[in-house]
Short mmCIF file of the C-alpha atoms (twelve columns), coordinates in Angstrom:
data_MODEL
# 
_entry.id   MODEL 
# 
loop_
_atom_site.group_PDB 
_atom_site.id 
_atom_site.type_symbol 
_atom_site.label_atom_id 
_atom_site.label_alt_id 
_atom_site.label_comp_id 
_atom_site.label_asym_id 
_atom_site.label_seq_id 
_atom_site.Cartn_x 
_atom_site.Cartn_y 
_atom_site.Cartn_z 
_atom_site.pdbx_PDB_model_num 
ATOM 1   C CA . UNK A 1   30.947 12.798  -11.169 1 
ATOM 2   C CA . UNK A 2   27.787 14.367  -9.343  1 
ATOM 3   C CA . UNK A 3   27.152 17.457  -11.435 1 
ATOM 4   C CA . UNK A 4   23.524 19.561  -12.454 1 
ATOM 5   C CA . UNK A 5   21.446 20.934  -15.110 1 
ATOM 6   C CA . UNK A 6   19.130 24.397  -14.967 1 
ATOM 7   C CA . UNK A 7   15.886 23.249  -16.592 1 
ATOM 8   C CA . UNK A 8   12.492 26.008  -16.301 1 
ATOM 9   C CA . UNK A 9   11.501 26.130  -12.579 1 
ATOM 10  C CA . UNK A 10  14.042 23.221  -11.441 1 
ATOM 11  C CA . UNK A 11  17.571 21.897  -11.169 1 
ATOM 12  C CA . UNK A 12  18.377 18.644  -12.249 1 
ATOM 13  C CA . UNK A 13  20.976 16.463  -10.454 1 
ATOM 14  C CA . UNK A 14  23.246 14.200  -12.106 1 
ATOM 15  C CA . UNK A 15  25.973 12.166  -12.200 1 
ATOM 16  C CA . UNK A 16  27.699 9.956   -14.830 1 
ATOM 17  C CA . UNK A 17  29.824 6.817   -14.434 1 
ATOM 18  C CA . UNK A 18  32.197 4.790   -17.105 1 
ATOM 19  C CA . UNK A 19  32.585 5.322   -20.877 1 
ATOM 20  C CA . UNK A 20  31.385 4.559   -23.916 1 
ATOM 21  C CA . UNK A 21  28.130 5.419   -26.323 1 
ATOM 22  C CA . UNK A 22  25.951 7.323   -23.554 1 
ATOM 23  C CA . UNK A 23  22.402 5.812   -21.918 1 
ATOM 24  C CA . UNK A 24  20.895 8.368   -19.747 1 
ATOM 25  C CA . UNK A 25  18.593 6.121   -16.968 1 
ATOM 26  C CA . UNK A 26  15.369 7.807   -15.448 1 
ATOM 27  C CA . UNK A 27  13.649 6.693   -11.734 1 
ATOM 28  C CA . UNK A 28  10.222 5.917   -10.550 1 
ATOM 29  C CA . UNK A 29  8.207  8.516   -8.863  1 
ATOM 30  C CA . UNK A 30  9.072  9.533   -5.540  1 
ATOM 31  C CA . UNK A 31  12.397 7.640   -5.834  1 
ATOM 32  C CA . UNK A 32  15.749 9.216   -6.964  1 
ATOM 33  C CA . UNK A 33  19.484 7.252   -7.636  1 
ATOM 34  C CA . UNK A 34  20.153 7.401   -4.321  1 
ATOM 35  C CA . UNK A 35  15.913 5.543   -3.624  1 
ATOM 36  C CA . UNK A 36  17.084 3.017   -6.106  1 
ATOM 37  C CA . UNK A 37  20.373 2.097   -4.265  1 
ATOM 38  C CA . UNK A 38  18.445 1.725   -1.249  1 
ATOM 39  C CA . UNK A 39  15.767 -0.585  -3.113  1 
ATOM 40  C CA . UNK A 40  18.825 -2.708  -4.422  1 
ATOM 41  C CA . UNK A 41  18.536 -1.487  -7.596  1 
ATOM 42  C CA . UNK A 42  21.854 -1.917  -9.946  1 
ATOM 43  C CA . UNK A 43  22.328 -0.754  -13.352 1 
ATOM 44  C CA . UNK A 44  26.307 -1.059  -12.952 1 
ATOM 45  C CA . UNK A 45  26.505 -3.858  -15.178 1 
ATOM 46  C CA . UNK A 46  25.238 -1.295  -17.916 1 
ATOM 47  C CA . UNK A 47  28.938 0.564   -17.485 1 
ATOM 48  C CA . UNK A 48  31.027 -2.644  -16.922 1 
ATOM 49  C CA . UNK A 49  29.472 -3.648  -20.731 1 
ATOM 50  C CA . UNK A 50  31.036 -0.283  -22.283 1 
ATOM 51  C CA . UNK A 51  28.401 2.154   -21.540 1 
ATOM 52  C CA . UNK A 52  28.520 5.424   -19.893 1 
ATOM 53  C CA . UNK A 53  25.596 5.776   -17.725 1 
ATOM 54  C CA . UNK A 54  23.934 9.064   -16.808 1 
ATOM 55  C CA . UNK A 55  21.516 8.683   -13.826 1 
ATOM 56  C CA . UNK A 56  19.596 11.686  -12.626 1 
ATOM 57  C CA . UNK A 57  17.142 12.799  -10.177 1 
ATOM 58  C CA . UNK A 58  13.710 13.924  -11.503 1 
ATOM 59  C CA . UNK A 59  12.358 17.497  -10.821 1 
ATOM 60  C CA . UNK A 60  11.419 17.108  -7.244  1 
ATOM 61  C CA . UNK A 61  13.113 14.658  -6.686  1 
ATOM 62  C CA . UNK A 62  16.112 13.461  -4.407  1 
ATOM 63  C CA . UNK A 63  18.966 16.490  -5.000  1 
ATOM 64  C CA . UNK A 64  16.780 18.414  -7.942  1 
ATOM 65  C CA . UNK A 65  14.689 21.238  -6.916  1 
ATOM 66  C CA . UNK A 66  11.413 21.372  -7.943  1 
ATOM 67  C CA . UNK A 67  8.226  23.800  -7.556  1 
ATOM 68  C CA . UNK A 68  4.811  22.311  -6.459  1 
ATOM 69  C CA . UNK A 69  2.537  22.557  -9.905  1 
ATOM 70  C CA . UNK A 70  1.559  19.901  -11.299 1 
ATOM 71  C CA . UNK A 71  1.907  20.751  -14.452 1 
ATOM 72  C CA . UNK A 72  5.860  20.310  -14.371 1 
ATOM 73  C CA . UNK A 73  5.682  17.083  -13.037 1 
ATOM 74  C CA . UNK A 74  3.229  15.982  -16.343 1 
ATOM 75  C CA . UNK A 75  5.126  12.676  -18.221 1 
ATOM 76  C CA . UNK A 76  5.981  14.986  -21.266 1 
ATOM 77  C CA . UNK A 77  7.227  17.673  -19.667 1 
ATOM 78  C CA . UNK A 78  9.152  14.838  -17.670 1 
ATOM 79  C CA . UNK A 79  10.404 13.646  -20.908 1 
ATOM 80  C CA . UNK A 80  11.368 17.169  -22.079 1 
ATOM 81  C CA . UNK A 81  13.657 17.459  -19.295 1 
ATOM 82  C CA . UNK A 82  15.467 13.880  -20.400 1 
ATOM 83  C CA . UNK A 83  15.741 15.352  -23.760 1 
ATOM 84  C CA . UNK A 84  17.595 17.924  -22.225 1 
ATOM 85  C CA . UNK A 85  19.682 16.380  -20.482 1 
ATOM 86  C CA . UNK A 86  20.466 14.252  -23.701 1 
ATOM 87  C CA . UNK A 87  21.310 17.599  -25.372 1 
ATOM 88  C CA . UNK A 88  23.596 18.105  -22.684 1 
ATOM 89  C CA . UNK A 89  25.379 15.402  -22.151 1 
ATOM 90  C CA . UNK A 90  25.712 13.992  -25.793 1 
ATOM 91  C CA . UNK A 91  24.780 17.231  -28.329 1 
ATOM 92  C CA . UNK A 92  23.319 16.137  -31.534 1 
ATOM 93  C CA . UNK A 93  23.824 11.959  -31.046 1 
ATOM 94  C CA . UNK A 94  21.885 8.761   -30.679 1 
ATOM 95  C CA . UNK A 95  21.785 7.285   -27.300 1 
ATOM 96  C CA . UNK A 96  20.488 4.374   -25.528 1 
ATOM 97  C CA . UNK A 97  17.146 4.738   -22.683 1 
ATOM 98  C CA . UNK A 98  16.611 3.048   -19.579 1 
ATOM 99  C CA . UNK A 99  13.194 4.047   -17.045 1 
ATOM 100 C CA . UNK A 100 11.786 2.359   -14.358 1 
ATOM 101 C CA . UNK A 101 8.362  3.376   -13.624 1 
ATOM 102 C CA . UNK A 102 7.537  6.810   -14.176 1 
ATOM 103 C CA . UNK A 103 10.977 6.349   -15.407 1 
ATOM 104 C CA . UNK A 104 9.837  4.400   -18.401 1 
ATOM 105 C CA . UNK A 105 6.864  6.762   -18.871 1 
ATOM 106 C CA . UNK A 106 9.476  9.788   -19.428 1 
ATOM 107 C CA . UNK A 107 11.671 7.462   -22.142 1 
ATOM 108 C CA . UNK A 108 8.480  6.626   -23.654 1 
ATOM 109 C CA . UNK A 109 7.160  10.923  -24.112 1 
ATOM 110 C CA . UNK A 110 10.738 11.469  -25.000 1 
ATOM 111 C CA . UNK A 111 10.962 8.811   -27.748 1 
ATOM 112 C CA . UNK A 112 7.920  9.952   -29.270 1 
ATOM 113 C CA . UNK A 113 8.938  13.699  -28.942 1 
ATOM 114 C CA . UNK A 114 12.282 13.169  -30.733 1 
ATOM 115 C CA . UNK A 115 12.485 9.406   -32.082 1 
ATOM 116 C CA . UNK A 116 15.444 9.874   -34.242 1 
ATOM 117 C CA . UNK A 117 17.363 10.335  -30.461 1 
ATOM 118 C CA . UNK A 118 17.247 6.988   -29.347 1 
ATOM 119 C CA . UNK A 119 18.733 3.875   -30.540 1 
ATOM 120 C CA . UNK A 120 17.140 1.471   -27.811 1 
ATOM 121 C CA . UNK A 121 14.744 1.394   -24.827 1 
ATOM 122 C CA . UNK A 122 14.707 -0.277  -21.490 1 
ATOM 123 C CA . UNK A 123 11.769 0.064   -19.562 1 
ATOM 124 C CA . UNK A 124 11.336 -1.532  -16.174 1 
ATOM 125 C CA . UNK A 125 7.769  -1.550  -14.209 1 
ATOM 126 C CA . UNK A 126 5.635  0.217   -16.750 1 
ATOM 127 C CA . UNK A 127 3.045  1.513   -14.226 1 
ATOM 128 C CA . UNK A 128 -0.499 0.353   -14.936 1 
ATOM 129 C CA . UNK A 129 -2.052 2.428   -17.322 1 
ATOM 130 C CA . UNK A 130 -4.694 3.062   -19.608 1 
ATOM 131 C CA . UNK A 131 -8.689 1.585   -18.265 1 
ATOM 132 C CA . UNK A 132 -7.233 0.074   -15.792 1 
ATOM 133 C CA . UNK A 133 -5.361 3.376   -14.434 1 
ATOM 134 C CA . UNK A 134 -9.324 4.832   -13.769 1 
ATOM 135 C CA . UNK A 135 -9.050 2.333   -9.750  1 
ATOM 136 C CA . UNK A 136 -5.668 3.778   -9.112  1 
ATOM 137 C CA . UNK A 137 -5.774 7.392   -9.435  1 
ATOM 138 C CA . UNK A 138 -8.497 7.811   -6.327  1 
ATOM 139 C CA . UNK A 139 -6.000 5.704   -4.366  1 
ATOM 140 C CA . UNK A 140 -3.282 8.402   -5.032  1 
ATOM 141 C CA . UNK A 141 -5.070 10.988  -4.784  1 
ATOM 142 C CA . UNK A 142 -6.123 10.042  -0.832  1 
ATOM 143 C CA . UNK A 143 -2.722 9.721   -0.411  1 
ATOM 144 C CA . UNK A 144 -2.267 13.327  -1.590  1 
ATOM 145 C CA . UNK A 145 -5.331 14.118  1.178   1 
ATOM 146 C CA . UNK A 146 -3.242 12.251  3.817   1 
ATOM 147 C CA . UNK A 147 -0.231 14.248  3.500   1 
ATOM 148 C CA . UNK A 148 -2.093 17.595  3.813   1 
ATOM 149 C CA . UNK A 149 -3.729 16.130  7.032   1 
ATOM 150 C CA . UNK A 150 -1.361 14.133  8.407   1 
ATOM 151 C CA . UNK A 151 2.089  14.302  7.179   1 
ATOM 152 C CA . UNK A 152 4.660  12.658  4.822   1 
ATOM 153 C CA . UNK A 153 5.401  9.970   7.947   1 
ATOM 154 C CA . UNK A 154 1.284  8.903   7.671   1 
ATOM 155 C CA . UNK A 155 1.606  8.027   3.923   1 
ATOM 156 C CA . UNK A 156 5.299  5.905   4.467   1 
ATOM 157 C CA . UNK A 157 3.077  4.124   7.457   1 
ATOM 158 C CA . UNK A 158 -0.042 3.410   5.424   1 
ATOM 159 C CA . UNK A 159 2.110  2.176   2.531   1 
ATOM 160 C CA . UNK A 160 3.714  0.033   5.021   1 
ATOM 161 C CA . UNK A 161 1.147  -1.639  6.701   1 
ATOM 162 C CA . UNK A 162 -0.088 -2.303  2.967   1 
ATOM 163 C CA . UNK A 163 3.002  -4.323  2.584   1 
ATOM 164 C CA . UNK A 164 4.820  -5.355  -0.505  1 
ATOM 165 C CA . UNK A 165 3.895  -7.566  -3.172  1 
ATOM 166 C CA . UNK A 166 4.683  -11.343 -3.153  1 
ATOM 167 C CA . UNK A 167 7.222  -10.838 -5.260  1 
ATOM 168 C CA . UNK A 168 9.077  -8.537  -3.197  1 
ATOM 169 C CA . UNK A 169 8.722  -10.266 -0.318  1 
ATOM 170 C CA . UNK A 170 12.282 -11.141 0.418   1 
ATOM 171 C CA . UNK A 171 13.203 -6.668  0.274   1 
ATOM 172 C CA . UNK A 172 13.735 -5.169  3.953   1 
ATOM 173 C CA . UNK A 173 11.951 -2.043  4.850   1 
ATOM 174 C CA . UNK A 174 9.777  -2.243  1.983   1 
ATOM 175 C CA . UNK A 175 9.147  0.614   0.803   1 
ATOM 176 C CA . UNK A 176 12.313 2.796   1.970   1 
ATOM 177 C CA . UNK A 177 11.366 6.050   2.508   1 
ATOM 178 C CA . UNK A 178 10.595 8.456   -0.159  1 
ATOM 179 C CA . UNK A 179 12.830 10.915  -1.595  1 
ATOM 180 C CA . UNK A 180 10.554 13.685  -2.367  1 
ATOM 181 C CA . UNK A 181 10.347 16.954  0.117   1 
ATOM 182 C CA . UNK A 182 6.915  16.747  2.225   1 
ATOM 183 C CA . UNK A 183 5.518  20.235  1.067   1 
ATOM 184 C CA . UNK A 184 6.105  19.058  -2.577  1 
ATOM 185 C CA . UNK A 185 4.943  15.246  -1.721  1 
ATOM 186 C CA . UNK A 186 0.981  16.053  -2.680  1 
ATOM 187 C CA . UNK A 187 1.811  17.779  -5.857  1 
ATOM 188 C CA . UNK A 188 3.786  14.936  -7.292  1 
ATOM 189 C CA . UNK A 189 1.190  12.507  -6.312  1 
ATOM 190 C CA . UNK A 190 -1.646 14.497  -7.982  1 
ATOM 191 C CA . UNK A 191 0.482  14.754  -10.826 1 
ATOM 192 C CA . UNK A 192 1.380  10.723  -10.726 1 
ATOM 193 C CA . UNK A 193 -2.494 10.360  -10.660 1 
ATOM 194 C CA . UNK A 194 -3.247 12.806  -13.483 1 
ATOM 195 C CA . UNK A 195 -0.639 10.895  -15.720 1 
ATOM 196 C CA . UNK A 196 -0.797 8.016   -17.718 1 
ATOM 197 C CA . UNK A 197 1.172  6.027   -20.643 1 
ATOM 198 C CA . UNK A 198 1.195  7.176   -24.050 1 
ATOM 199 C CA . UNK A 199 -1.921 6.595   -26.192 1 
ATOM 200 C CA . UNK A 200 -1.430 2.779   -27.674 1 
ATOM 201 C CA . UNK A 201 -1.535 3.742   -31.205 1 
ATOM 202 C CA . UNK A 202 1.051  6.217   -30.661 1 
ATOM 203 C CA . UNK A 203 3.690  3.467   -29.717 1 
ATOM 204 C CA . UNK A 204 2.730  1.705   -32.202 1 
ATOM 205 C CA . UNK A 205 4.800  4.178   -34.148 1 
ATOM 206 C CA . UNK A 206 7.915  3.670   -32.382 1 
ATOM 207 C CA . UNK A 207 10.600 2.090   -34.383 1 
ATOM 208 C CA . UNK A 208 13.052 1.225   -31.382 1 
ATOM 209 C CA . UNK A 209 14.173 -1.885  -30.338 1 
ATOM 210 C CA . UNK A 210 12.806 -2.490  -26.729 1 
ATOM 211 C CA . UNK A 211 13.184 -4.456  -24.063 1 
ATOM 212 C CA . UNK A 212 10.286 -4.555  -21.458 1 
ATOM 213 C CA . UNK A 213 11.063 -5.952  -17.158 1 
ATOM 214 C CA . UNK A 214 8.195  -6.501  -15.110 1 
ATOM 215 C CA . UNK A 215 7.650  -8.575  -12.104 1 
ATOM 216 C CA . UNK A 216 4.719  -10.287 -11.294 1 
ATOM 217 C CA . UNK A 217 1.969  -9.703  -8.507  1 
ATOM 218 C CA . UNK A 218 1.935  -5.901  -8.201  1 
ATOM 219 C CA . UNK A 219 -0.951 -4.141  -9.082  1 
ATOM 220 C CA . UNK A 220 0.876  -0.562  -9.330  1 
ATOM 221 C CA . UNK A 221 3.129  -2.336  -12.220 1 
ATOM 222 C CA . UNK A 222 1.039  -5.069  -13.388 1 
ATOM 223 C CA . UNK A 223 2.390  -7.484  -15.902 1 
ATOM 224 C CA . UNK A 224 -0.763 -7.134  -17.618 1 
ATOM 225 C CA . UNK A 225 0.583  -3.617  -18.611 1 
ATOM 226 C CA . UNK A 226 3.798  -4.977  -19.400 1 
ATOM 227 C CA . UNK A 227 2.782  -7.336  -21.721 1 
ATOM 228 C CA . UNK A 228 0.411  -4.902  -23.789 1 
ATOM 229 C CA . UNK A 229 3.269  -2.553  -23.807 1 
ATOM 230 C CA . UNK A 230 5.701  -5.254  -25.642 1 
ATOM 231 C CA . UNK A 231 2.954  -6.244  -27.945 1 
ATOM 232 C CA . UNK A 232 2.536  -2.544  -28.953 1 
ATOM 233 C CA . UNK A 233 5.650  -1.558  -29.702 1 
ATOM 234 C CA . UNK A 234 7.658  -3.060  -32.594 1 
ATOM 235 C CA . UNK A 235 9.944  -6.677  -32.331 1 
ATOM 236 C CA . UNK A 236 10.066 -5.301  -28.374 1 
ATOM 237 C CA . UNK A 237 11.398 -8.627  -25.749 1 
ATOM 238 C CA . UNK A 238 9.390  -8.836  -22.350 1 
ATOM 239 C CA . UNK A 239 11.223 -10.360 -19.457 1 
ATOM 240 C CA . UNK A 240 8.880  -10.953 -16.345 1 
ATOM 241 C CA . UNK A 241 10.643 -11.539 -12.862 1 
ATOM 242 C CA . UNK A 242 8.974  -13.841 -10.884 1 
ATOM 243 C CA . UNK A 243 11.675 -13.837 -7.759  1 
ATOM 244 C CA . UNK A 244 13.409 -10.820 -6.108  1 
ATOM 245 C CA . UNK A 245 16.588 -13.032 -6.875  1 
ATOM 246 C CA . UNK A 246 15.541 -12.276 -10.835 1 
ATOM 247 C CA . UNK A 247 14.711 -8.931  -10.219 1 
ATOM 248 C CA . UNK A 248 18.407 -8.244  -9.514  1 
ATOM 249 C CA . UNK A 249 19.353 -9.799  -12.931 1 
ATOM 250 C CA . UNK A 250 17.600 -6.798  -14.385 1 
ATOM 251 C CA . UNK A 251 20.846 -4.629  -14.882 1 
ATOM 252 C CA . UNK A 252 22.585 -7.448  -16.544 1 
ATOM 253 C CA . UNK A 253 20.287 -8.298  -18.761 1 
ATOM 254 C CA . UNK A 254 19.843 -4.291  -19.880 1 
ATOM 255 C CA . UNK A 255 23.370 -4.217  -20.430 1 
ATOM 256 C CA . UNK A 256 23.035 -7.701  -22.737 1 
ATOM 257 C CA . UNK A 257 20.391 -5.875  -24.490 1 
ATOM 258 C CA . UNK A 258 22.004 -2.465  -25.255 1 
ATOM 259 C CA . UNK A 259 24.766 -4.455  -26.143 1 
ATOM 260 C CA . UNK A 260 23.866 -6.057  -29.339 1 
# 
């Protein structure tokens, strides 16, 4: 049932399917629910298991309204709007995390803001972070230049003609178009290029049981990351997709994992 949440400067679109202990899933940047559909994207599997699932679009994102500062579109104050929406939706009890992307970013600030929420984390794509974030922010940050000169249609076309990584070879129309408004489209990717993963030795405090999903040959979501990411945080799995075919296994084998 598509409903919303008021949240500081922003209204958050939601919906929530099936029933069951609650996980509350959170997109990549410049995607939404409706982004991830279109990317074949399916985290059903996590409601067939006994699960209600919460999906929601990000400030600025898809049906939520956003402002264009930066500042609101920061990873923790990302992850203080999941919080809320945890408060929301399941006052006062333990739930279960799924993010892809900036996504997984969001679970990750929210988990550290309130660990005794969570009970266990899925995060898909961790985006690359840390040194070797320093080559992709100037990248991102042309791409907020292009947008001012040229348009939201110049930046789909450049990313494009880049073309998608090996591994997503097989995906038509790669990358669909983005679900952010064009006068807000700069912001969010100054923000995406100001942001970065948690400090290392702050997950290394997490106590959840997590399971990481990369794919191989991107250098946006590197498994590199991935695989530092598992290492850091305690008895976490890592499950690397080597085949679009595997990537689709991704929402069975979250709802495998949230299962036990």
């Amino acid at each position: 049932m598509p409903a919303a949440l008021d949240r500081p400067h922003a209204r958050l679109a939601y919906q929530e399917d099936g029933t069951g202990p609650l996980v509350v899933y959170a997109h990549g940047a410049l995607s939404s629910r409706d982004h991830d559909r279109r990317l074949g994207f399916d985290w059903s599997p996590i409601t067939a298991a006994g699960h209600r699932l919460a999906r929601y679009d990000a400030r600025g994102h898809g049906r939520s309204t956003g402002r264009p500062v930066e500042a609101d579109y920061a990873y923790p104050a990302l992850g203080a709007d999941y919080l809320a929406l945890c408060e929301h939706l399941a006052p006062g009890e333990r739930i279960d995390a799924v993010g892809s992307s900036m996504g997984a970013a969001t679970v990750l600030y929210a988990a550290l803001a309130e660990p005794e929420r969570f009970d266990r984390l899925v995060l898909a794509m961790p985006g690359v972070a840390w040194q070797a974030r320093e080559a992709r922010r100037a990248g991102l940050l042309g791409a907020a230049d292009l947008v001012e000169q040229q348009g939201g249609a110049a930046f789909l076309a450049a990313a494009r003609r880049q073309g998608p990584p090996p591994v997503l070879a097989g995906m038509p129309d790669f990358p669909p178009e983005f679900d952010v408004a064009e006068e807000l489209l700069p912001t969010l990717l100054r923000a995406v290029a100001a942001n970065d993963l948690p400090a290392p030795q702050a997950l290394r405090t997490l106590p959840h049981p997590g399971l990481v999903l990369c794919w191989d040959t991107d250098p946006t979501h590197p498994e590199e990351t991935a695989r530092q990411l598992a290492d850091l945080l305690p008895g976490a799995e890592l499950h690397v997709s080597r085949t679009l075919a595997d990537i689709h296994t991704w929402g069975r084998r979250a709802a495998e994992f949230l299962a036990r």
